[in-house]
PyMOL commands that place a pseudoatom at each C-alpha (Angstrom):
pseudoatom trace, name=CA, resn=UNK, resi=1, chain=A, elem=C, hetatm=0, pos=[15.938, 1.985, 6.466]
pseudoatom trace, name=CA, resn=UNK, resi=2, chain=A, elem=C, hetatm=0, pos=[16.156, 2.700, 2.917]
pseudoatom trace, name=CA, resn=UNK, resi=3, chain=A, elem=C, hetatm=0, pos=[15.619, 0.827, -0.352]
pseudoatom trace, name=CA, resn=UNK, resi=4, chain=A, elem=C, hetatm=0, pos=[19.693, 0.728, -0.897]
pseudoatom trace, name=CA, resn=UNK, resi=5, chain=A, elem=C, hetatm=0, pos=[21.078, -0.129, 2.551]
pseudoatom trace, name=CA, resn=UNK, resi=6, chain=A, elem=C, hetatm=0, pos=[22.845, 3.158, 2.648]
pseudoatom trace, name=CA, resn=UNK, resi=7, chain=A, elem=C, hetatm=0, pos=[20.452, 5.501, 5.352]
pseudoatom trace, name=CA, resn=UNK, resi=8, chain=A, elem=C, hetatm=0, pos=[17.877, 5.135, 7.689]
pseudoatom trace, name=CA, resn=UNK, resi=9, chain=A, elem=C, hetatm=0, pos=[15.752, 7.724, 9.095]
pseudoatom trace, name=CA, resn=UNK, resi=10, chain=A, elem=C, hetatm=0, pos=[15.437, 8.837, 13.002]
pseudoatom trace, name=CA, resn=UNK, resi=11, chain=A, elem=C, hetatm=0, pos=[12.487, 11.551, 14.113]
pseudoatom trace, name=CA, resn=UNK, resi=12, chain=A, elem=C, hetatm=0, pos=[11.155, 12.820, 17.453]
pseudoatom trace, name=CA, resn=UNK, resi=13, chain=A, elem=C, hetatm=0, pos=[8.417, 15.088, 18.122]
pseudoatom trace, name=CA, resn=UNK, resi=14, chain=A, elem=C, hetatm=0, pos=[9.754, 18.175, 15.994]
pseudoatom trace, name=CA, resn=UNK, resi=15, chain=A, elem=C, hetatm=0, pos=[12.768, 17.169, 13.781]
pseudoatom trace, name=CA, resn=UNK, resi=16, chain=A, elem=C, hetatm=0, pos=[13.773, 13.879, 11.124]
pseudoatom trace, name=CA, resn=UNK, resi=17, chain=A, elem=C, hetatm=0, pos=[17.180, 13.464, 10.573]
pseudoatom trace, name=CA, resn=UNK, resi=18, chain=A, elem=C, hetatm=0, pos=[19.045, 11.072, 7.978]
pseudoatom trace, name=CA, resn=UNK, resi=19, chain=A, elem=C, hetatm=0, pos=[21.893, 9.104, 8.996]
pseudoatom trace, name=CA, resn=UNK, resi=20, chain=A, elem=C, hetatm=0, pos=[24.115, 7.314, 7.224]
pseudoatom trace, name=CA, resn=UNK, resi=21, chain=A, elem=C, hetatm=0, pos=[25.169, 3.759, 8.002]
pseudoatom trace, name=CA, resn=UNK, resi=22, chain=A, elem=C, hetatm=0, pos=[29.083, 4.422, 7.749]
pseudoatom trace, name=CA, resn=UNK, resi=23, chain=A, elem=C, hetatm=0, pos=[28.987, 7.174, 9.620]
pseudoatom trace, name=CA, resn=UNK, resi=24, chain=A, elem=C, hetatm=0, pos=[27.695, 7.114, 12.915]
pseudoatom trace, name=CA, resn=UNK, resi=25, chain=A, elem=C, hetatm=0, pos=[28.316, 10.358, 14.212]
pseudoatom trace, name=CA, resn=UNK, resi=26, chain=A, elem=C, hetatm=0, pos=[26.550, 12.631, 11.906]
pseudoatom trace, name=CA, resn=UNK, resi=27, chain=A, elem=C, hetatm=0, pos=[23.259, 12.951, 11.224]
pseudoatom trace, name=CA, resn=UNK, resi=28, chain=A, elem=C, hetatm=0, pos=[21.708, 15.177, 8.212]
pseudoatom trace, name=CA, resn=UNK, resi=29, chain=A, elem=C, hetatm=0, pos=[18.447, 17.265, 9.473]
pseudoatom trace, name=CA, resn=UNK, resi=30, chain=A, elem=C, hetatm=0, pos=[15.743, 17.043, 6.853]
pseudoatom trace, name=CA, resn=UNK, resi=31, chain=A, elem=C, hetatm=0, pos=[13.021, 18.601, 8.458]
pseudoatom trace, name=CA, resn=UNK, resi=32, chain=A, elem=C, hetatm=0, pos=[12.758, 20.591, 11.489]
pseudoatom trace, name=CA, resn=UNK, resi=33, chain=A, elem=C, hetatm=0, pos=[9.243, 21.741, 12.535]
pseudoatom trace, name=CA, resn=UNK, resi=34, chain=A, elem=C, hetatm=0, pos=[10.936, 23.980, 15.682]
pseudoatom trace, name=CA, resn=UNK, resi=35, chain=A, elem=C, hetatm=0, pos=[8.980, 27.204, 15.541]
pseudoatom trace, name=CA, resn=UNK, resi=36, chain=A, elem=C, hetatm=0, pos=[11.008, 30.240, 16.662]
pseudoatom trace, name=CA, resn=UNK, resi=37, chain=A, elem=C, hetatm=0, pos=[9.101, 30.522, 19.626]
pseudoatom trace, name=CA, resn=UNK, resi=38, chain=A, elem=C, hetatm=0, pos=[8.671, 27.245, 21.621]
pseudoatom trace, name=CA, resn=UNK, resi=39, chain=A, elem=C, hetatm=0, pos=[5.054, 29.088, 22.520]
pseudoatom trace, name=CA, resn=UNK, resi=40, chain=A, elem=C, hetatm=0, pos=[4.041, 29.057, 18.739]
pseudoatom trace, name=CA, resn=UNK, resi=41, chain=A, elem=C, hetatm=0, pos=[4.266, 24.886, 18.837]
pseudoatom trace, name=CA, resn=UNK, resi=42, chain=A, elem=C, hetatm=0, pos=[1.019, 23.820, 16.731]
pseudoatom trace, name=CA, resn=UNK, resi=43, chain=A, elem=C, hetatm=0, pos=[2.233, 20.461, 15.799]
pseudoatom trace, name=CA, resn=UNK, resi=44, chain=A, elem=C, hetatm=0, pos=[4.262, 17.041, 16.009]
pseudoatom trace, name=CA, resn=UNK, resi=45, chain=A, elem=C, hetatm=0, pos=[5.591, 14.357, 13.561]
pseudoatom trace, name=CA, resn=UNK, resi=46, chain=A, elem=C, hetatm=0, pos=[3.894, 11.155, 14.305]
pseudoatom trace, name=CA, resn=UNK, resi=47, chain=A, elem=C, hetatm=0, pos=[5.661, 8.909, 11.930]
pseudoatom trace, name=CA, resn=UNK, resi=48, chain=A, elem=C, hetatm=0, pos=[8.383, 8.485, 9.322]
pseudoatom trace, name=CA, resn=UNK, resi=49, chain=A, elem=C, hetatm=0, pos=[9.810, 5.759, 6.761]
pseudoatom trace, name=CA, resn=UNK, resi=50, chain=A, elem=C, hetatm=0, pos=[11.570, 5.654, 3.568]
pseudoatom trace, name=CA, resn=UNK, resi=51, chain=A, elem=C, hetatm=0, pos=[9.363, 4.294, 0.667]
pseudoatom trace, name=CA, resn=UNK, resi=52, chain=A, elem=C, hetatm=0, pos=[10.181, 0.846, 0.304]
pseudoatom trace, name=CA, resn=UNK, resi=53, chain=A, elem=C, hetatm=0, pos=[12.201, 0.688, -3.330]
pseudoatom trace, name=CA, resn=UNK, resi=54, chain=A, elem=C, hetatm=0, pos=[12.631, 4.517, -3.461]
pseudoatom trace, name=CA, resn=UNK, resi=55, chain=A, elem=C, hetatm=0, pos=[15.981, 5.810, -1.267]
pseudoatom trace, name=CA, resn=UNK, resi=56, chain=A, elem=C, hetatm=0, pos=[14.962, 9.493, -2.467]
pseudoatom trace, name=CA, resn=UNK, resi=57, chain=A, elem=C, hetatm=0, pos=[11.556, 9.286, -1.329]
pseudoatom trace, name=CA, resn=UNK, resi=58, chain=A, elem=C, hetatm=0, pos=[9.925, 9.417, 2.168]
pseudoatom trace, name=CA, resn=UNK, resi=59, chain=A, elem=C, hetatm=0, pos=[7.425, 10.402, 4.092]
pseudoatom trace, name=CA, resn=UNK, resi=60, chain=A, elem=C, hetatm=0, pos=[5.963, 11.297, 7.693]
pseudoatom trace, name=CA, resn=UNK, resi=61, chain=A, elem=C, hetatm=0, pos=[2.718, 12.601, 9.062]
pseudoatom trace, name=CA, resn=UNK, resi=62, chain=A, elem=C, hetatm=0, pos=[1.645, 15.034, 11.352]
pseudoatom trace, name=CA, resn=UNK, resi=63, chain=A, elem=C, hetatm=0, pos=[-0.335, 15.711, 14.687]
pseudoatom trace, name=CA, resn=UNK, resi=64, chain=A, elem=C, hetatm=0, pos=[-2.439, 18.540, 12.400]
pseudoatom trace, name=CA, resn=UNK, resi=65, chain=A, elem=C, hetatm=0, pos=[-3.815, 15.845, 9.941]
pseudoatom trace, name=CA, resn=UNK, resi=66, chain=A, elem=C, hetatm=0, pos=[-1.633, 15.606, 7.126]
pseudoatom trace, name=CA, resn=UNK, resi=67, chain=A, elem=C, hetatm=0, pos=[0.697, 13.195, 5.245]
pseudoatom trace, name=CA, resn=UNK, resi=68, chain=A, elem=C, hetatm=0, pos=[3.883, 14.826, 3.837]
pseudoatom trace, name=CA, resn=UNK, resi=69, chain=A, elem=C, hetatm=0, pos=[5.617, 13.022, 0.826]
pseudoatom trace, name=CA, resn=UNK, resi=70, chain=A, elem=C, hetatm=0, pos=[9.268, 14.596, 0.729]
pseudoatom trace, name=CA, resn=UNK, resi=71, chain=A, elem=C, hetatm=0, pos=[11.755, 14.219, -2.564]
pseudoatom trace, name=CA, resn=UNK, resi=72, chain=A, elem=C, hetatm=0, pos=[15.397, 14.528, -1.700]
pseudoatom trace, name=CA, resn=UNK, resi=73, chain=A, elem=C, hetatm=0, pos=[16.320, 14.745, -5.541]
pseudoatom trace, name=CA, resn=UNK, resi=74, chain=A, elem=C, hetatm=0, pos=[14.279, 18.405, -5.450]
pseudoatom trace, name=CA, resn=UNK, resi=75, chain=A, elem=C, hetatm=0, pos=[15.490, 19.694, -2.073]
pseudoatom trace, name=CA, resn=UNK, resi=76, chain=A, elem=C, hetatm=0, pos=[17.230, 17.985, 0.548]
pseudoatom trace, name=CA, resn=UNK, resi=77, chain=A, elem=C, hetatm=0, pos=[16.058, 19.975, 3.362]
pseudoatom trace, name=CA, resn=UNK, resi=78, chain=A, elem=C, hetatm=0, pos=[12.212, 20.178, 4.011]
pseudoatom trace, name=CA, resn=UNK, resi=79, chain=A, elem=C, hetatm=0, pos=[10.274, 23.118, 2.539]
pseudoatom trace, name=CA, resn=UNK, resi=80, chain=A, elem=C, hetatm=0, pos=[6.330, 22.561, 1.723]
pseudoatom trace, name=CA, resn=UNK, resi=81, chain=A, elem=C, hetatm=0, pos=[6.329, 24.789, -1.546]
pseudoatom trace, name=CA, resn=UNK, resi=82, chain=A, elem=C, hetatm=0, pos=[9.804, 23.063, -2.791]
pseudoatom trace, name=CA, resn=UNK, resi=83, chain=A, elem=C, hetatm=0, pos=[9.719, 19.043, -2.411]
pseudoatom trace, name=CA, resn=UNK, resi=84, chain=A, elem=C, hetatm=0, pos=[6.703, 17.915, -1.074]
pseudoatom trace, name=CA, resn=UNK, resi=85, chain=A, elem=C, hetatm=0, pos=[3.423, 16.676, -1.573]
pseudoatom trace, name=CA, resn=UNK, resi=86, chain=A, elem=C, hetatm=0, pos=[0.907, 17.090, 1.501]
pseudoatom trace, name=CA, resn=UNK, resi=87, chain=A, elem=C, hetatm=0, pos=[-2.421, 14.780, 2.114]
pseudoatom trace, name=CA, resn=UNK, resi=88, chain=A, elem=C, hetatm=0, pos=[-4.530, 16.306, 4.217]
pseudoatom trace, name=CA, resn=UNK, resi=89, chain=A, elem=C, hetatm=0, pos=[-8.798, 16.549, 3.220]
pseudoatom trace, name=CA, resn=UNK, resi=90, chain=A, elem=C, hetatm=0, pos=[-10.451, 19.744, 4.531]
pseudoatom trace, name=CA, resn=UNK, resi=91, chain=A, elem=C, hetatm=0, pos=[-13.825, 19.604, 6.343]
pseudoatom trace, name=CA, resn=UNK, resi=92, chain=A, elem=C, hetatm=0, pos=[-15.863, 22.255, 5.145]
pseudoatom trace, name=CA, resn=UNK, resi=93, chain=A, elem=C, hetatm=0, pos=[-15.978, 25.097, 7.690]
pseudoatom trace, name=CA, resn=UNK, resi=94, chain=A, elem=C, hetatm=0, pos=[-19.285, 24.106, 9.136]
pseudoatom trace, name=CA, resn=UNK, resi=95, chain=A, elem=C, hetatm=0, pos=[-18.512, 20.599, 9.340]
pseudoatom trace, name=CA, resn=UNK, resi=96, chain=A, elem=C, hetatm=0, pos=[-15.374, 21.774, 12.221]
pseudoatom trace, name=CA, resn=UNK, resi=97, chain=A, elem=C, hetatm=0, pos=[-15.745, 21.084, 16.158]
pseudoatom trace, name=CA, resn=UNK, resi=98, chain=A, elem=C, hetatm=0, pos=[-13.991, 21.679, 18.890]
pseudoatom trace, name=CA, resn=UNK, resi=99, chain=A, elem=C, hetatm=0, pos=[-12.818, 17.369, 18.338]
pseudoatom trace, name=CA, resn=UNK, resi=100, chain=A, elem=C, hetatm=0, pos=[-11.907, 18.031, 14.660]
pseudoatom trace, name=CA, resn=UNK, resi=101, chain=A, elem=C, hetatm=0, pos=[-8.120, 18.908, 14.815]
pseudoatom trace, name=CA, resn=UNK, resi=102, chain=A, elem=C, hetatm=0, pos=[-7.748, 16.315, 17.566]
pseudoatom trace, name=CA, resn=UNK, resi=103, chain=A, elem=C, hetatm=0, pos=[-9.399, 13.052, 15.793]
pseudoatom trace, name=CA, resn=UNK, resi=104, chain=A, elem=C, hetatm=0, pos=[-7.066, 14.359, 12.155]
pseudoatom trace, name=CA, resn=UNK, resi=105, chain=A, elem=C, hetatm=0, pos=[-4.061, 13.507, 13.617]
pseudoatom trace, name=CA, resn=UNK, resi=106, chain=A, elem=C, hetatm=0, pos=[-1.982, 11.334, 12.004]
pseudoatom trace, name=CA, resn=UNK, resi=107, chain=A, elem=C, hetatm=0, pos=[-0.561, 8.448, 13.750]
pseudoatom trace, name=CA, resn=UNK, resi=108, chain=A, elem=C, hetatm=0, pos=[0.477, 6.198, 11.286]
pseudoatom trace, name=CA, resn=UNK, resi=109, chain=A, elem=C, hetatm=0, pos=[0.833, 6.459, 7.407]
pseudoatom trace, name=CA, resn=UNK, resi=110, chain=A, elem=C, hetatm=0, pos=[2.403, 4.247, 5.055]
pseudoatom trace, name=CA, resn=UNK, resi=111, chain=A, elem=C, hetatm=0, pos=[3.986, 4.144, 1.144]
pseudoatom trace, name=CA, resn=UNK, resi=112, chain=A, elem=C, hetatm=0, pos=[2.180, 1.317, -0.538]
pseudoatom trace, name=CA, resn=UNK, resi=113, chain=A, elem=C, hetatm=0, pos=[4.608, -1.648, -0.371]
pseudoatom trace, name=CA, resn=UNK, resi=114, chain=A, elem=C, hetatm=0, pos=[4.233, -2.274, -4.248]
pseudoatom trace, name=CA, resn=UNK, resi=115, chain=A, elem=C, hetatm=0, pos=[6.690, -0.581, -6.106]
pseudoatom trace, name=CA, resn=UNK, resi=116, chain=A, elem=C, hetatm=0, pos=[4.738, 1.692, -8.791]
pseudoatom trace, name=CA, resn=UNK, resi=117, chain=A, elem=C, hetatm=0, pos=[1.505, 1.285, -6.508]
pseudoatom trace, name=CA, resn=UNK, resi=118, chain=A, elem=C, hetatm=0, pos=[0.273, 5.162, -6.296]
pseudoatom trace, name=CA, resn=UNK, resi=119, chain=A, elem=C, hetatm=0, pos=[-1.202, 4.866, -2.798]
pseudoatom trace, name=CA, resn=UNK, resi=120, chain=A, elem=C, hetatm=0, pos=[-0.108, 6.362, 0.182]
pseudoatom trace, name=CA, resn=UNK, resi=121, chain=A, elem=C, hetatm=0, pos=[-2.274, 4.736, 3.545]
pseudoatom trace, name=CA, resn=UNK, resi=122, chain=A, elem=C, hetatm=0, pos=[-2.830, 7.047, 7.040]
pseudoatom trace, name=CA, resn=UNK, resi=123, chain=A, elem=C, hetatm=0, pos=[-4.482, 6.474, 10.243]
pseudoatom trace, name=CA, resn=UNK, resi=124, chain=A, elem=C, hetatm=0, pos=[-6.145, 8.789, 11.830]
pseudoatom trace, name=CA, resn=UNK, resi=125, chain=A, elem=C, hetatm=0, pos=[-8.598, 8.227, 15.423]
pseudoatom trace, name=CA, resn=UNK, resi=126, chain=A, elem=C, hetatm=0, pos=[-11.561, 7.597, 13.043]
pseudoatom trace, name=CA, resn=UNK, resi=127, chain=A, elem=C, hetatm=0, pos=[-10.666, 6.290, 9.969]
pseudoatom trace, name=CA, resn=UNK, resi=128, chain=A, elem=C, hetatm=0, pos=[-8.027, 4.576, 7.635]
pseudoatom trace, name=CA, resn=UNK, resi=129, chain=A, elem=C, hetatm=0, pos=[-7.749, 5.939, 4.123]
pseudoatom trace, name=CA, resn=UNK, resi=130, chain=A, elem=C, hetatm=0, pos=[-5.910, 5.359, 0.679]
pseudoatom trace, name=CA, resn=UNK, resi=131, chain=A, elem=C, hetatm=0, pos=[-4.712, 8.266, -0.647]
pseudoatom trace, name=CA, resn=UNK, resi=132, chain=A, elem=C, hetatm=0, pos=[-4.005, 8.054, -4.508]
pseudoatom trace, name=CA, resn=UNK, resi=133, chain=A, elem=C, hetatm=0, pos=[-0.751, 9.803, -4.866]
pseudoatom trace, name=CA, resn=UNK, resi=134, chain=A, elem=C, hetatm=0, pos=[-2.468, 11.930, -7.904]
pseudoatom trace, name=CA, resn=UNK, resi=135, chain=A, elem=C, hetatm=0, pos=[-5.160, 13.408, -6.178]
pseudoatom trace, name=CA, resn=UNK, resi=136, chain=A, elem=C, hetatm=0, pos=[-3.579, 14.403, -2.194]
pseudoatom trace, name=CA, resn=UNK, resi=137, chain=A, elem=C, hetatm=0, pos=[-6.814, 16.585, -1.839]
pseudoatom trace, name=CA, resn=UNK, resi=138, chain=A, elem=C, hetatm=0, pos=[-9.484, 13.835, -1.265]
pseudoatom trace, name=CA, resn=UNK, resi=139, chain=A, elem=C, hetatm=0, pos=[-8.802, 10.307, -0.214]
pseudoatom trace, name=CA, resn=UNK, resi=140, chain=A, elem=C, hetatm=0, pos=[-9.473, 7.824, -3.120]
pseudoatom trace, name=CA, resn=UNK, resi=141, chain=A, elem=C, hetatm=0, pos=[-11.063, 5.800, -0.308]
pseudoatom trace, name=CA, resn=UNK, resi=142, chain=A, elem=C, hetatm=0, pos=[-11.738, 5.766, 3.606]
pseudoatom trace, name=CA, resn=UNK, resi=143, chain=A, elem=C, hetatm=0, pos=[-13.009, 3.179, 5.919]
pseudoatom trace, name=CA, resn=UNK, resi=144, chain=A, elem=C, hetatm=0, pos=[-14.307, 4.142, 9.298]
pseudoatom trace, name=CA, resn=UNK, resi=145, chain=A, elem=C, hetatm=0, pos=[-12.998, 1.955, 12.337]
pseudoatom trace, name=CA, resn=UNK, resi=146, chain=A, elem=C, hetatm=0, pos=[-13.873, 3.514, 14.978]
pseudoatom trace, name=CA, resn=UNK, resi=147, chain=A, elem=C, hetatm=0, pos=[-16.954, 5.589, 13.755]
pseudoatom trace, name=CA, resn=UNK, resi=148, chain=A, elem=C, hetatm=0, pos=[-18.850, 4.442, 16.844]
pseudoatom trace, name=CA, resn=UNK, resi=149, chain=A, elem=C, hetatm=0, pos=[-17.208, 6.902, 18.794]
pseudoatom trace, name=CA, resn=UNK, resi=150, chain=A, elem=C, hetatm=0, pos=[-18.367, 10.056, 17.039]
pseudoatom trace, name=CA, resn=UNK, resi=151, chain=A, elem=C, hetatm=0, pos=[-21.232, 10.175, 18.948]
pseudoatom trace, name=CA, resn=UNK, resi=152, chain=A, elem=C, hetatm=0, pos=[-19.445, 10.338, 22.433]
pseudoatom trace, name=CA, resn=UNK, resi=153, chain=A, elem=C, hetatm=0, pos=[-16.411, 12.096, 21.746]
pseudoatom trace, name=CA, resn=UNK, resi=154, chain=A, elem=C, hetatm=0, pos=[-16.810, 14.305, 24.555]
pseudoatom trace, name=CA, resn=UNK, resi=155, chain=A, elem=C, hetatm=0, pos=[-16.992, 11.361, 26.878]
pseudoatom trace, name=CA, resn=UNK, resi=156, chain=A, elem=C, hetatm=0, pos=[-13.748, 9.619, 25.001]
pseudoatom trace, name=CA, resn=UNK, resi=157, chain=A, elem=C, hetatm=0, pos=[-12.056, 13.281, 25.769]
pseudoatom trace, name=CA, resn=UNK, resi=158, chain=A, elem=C, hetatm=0, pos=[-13.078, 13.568, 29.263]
pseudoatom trace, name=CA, resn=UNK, resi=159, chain=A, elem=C, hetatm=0, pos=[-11.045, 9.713, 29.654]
pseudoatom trace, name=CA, resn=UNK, resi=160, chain=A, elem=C, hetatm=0, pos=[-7.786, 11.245, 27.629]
pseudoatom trace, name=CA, resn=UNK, resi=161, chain=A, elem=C, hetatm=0, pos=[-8.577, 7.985, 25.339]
pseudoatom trace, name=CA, resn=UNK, resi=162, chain=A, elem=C, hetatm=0, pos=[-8.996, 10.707, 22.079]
pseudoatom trace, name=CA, resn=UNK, resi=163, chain=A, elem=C, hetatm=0, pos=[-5.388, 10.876, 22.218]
pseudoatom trace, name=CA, resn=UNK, resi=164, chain=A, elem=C, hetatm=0, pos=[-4.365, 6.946, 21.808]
pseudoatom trace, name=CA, resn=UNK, resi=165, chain=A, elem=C, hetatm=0, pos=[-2.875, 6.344, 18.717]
pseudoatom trace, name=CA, resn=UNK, resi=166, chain=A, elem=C, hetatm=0, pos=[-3.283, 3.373, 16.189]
pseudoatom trace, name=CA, resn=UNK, resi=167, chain=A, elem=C, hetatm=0, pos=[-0.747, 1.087, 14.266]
pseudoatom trace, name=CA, resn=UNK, resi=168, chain=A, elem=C, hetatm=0, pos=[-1.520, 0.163, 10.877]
pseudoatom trace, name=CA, resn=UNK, resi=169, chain=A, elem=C, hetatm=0, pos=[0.213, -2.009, 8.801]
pseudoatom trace, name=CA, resn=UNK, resi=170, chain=A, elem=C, hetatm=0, pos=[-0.257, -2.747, 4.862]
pseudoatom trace, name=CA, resn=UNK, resi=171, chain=A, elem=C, hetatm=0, pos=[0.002, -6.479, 3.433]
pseudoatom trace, name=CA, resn=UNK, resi=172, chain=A, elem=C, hetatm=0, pos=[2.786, -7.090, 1.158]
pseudoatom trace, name=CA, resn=UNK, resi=173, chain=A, elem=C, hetatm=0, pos=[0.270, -7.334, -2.028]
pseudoatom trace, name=CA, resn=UNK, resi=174, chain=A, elem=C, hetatm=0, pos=[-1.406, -4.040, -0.611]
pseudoatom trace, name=CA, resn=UNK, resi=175, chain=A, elem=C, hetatm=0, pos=[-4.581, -6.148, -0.673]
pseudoatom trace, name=CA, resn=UNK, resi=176, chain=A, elem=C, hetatm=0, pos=[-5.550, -5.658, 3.009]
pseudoatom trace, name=CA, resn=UNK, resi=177, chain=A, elem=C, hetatm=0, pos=[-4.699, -3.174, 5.795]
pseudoatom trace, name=CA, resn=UNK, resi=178, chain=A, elem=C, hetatm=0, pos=[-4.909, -3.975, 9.060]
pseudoatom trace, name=CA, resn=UNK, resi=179, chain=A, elem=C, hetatm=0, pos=[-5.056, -1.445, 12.416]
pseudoatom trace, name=CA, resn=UNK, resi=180, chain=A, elem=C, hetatm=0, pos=[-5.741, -1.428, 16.263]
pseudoatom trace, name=CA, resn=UNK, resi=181, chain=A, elem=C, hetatm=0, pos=[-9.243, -0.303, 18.043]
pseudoatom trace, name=CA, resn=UNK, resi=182, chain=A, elem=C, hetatm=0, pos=[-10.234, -0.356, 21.300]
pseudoatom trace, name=CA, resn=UNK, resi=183, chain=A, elem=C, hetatm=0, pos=[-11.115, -3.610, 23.283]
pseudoatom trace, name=CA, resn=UNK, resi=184, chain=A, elem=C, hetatm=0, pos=[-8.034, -5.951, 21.801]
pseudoatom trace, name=CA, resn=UNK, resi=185, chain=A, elem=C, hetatm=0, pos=[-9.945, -5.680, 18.425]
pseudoatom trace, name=CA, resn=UNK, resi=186, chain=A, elem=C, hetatm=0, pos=[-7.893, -5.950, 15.143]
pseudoatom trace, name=CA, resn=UNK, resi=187, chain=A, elem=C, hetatm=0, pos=[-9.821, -4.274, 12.101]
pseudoatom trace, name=CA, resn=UNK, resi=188, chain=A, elem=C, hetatm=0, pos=[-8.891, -5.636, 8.961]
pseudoatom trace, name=CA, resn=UNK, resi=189, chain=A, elem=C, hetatm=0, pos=[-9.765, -4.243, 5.814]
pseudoatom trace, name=CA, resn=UNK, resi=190, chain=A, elem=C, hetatm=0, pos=[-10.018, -5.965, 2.686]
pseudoatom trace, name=CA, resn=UNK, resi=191, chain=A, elem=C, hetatm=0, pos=[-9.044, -3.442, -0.172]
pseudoatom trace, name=CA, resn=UNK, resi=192, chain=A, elem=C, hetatm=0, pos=[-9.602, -5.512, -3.129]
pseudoatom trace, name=CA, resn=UNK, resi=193, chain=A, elem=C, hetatm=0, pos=[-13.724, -6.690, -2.256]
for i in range(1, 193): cmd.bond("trace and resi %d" % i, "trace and resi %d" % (i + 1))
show_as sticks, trace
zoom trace
């Protein structure tokens, strides 16, 4: 839902639409991540939400590792070079593995919930990490949650379990974060110590 009342946002694996609350029959397509060629399909969205005192502004990540911050005052229609900002840290060539694109995906990211707070907060299989708005090259910070699994990622793949995906959820001062793991365990991060 957005900050006015007025739209909410609906996505499945490829498209986001917009929909307006006094109209309930159409629906405005923002972004549509339908190659040509169903064969060519690299990726998937993995979340949206409207920032949460911003109508104009959301967001949504991605199966291939990166946040998206979208405008609709620039374009309303999603175009990477026009009205968006993407988060998304590259590991240096010699860094990759065959696990690399899989444990990058997305599955939850968040706007902080402060109003001018310049943080943007993802989820990936690994890790949590605040992304300073400024700077959507290199996290500002990143806490490992699951970072006992590097080591036996092949046996995690063999069990399908690499591809479980992990809430997250910010606190309403956006001093702590808080996110699944495996075993009923609750990770909670404390941002400000």
């Amino acid at each position: 839902m957005s900050a006015d009342g007025e739209t909410f946002l609906s996505a499945d694996d490829l498209r986001i639409n917009m929909w307006n609350l006094n109209n309930d029959i159409l629906a405005y397509n923002v972004v549509d991540l339908k190659p040509p060629n169903i064969d060519e399909l690299s990726e998937v969205i993995t979340h949206v939400e409207h920032h949460p005192t911003k109508s104009e502004l959301f967001l949504f990540s991605s199966s291939k590792g990166y946040v998206c911050t979208c405008d609709l005052r620039m374009n309303s229609r999603f175009e990477k070079a026009k009205n968006t900002a993407l988060f998304m840290f590259e590991d240096e060539p010699s860094k990759k593995n065959f696990f690399t694109d899989i444990v990058s995906s997305v599955s939850r990211a968040k706007f902080s919930p402060l109003a001018e707070d310049p943080y943007i907060f993802s989820r990936d299989y690994l890790a949590v990490h605040v992304w300073d708005i400024r700077n959507n090259r290199t996290p500002a910070r990143s806490f490992n949650v699951t970072d006992y699994l590097e080591k036996r990622l092949c046996e995690v793949y063999e069990s399908e379990a690499i591809f479980d995906k992990f809430d997250m959820q910010v606190s309403p001062d956006a001093s702590m974060v808080v996110t699944g793991g495996y075993n009923s365990q609750a990770h909670i991060i404390d941002l400000v110590s």
